[in-house]
C-alpha positions, 0 to 999 in steps of 0.5 A, spaced: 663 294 112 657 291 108 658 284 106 653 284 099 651 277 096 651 278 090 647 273 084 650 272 078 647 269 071 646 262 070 646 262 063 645 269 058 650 274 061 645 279 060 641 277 067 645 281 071 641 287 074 644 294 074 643 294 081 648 288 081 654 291 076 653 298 081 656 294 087 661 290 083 663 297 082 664 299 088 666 294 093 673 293 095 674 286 094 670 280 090 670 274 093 669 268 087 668 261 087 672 260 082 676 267 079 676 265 072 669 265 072 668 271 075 674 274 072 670 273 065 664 276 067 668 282 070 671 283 064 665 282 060 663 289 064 669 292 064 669 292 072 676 292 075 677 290 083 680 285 086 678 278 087 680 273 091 678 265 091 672 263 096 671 256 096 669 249 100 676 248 099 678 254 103 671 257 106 674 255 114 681 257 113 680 264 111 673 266 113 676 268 120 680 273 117 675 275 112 670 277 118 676 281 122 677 284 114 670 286 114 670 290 122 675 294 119 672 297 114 673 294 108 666 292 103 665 285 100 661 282 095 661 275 095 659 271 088 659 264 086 660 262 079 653 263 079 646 263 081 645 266 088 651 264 093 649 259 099 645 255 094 648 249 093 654 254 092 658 256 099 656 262 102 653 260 109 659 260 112 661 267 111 654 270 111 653 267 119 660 269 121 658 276 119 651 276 121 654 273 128 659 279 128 653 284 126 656 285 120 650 288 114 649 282 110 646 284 104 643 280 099 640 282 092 635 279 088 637 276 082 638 270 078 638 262 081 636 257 076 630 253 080 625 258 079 625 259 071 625 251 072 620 250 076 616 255 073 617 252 066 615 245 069 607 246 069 607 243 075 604 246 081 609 253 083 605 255 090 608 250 095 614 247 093 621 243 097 627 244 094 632 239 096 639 242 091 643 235 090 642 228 092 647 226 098 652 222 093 652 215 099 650 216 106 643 219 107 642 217 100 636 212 101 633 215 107 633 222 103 629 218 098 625 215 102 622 221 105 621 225 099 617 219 096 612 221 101 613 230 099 606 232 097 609 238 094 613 239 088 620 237 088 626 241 086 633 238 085 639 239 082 644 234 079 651 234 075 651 230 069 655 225 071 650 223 076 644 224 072 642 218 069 644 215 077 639 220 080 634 218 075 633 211 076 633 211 083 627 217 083 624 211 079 625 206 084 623 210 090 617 216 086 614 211 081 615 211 074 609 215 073 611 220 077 611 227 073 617 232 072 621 236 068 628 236 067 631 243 065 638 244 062 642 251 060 637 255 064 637 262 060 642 259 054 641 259 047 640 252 048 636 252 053 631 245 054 627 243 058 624 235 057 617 233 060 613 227 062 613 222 067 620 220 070 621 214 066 619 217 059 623 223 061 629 217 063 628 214 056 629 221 052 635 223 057 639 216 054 638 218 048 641 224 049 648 227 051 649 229 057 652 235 058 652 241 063 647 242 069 640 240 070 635 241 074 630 236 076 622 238 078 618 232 080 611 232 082 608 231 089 606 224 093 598 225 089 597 219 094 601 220 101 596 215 105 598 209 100 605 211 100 605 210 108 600 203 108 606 201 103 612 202 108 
């Protein structure tokens, strides 16, 4: 009956736990974010149950019937392609269904890719706001504005074909001297993280092909006072 949250590697397959591959094995239905994916990494540990798709697509078409497959007894894991389901990935729904149905929801520890680019930033790691992506249009400028004001550091998440975007309006609204770090292929062999203030890290990035996800670590508001006078 249990419902496991299950963290996948984000990059270098061997980053999962034993602790995950044991649940894997033993549950009876994996719920994937996209099958193929999973499907790989099931294999590459010669781990055989059945998988069913769990997306934003799909998540409010089924996820009644998945709380009704849960009360009668059947054990799930849920997996995103990978990193830790419910961020930035779906999962929310499912795990409030379910604690809502006093379902068991466990969730193992394991990887995401924010902290490994945080930590590798050398920015300051004790308080830290993590926003995952950047509304696409509406919420945009507003969002912006406010984590101009963030005194902690700053945590984002982008896809390549926004990057460059995301870059330009974090120099509008942060400063160009704002520190930060832009990671790339967590935990692969080309792992790369570029370090400087905004504008020296967007001038690098231009110079770059972009390719795959990023994670993007921005210094806090040093000045939050003076950011306020200039509103």
């Amino acid at each position: 009956m249990p419902l496991y949250v299950v963290p996948t590697p984000v990059g270098n397959l061997e980053d999962i736990t034993l602790r995950a591959l044991r649940i894997l094995q033993e549950v009876d239905l994996i719920l994937a974010e996209d099958t193929r994916t999973s499907g790989f990494l099931l294999k590459h540990y010669q781990i055989q149950k059945p998988l069913r798709a769990y997306h934003q697509h799909n998540e409010h078409a089924i996820v009644a019937h998945l709380i009704d497959q849960l009360k009668t007894g059947t054990t799930m894991a849920l997996l995103s392609d990978a990193g830790t389901p419910g961020i930035s990935d779906p999962g929310f729904l499912l795990i409030r269904e379910a604690i809502a149905a006093h379902i068991p929801v466990e969730c193992l520890p394991g990887p995401t890719a924010f902290v490994p680019a945080l930590v590798c930033s050398g920015l300051p790691m004790q308080r830290f706001c993590f926003e995952g992506f950047l509304p696409v249009k509406k919420g945009r400028l507003r969002l912006l504005q406010q984590l101009s004001r963030e005194t902690r550091t700053l945590i984002l998440y982008e896809s390549p074909h926004r990057l460059l975007k995301t870059m330009q309006d974090l120099i509008l609204h942060l400063g160009q001297n704002r520190k930060c770090s832009v990671s790339r292929e967590i935990s692969k062999k080309f792992e790369e993280h570029l370090r400087g203030t905004l504008q020296e890290v967007y001038l690098q990035l231009q110079q770059k092909e972009i390719r795959g996800e990023y994670v993007l670590v921005i210094e806090g508001n040093p000045h939050p006072a003076k950011a306020e006078r200039d509103e």
